[in-house]
N, C-alpha and C positions, 0 to 999 in steps of 0.2 A: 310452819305457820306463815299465810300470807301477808305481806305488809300493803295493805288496802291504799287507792287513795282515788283521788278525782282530778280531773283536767276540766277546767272550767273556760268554756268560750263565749265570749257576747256575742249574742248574734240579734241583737237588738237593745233598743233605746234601755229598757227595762227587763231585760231578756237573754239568762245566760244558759246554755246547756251545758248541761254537768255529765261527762264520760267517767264512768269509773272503769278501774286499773285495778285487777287482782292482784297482780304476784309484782314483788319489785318497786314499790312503789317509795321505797324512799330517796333523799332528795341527791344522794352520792351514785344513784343508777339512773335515776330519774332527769335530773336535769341533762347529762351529756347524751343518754339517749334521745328524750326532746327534741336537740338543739337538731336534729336531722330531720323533724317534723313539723310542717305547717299547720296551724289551725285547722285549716280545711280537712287536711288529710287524716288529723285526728275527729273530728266532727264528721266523716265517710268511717269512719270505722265500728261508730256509735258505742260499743262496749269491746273493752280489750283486756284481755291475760296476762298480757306483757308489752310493755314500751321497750323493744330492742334499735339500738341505729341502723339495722340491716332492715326488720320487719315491722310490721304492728301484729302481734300473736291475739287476733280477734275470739272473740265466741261466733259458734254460728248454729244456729242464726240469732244474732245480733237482738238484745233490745233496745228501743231508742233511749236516746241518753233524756233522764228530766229536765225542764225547761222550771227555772228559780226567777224571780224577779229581781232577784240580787246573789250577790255570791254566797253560798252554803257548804260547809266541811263534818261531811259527815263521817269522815273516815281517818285515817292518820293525818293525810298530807292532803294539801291541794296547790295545784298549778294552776299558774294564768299567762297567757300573753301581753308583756308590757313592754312597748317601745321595742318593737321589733324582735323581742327574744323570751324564753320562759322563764317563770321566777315562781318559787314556791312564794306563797303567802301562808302569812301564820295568826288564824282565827281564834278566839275560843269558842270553844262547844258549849252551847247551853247544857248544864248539868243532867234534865231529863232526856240527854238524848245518846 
């Protein structure tokens, strides 16, 4: 079983794109692979397999990541870029979803 999650990057005023992460995505694999990743380079890879420190294990071809007006957790875990480094964030899920 995959552990699902999303990487959320602002790319504007009101304006976040949400990458989702099949495999790996929790925050003991998650965060120190990150830390060898810039936003950018996650937001060029649009949809990914795995967050490794070596690679980004993309799909291809790629769908573009959803664009949220605010931060949205649809999956286990979500990451964001705060102050220069990644940090999961811990939402709740609306029940119907």
């Amino acid at each position: 079983m995959s552990t699902r999650a999303q990487i959320a990057i602002q790319i504007g005023p009101q304006e976040w794109a949400h990458v989702y992460v099949h495999y790996d995505g929790y925050p003991s694999h998650m965060l120190p692979a990150l830390a060898h990743w810039a936003p950018e380079d996650i937001l060029a890879a649009r949809e990914i397999r795995q967050v490794r420190a070596d690679a980004l294990d993309c799909f291809d071809p790629p769908r573009e990541p959803p664009i949220f007006p605010h931060l949205t957790c649809k999956f286990c875990h979500l990451y964001v870029w705060q102050d220069g480094a990644w940090a999961e964030l811990n939402l709740k899920r609306p029940r119907h979803e």
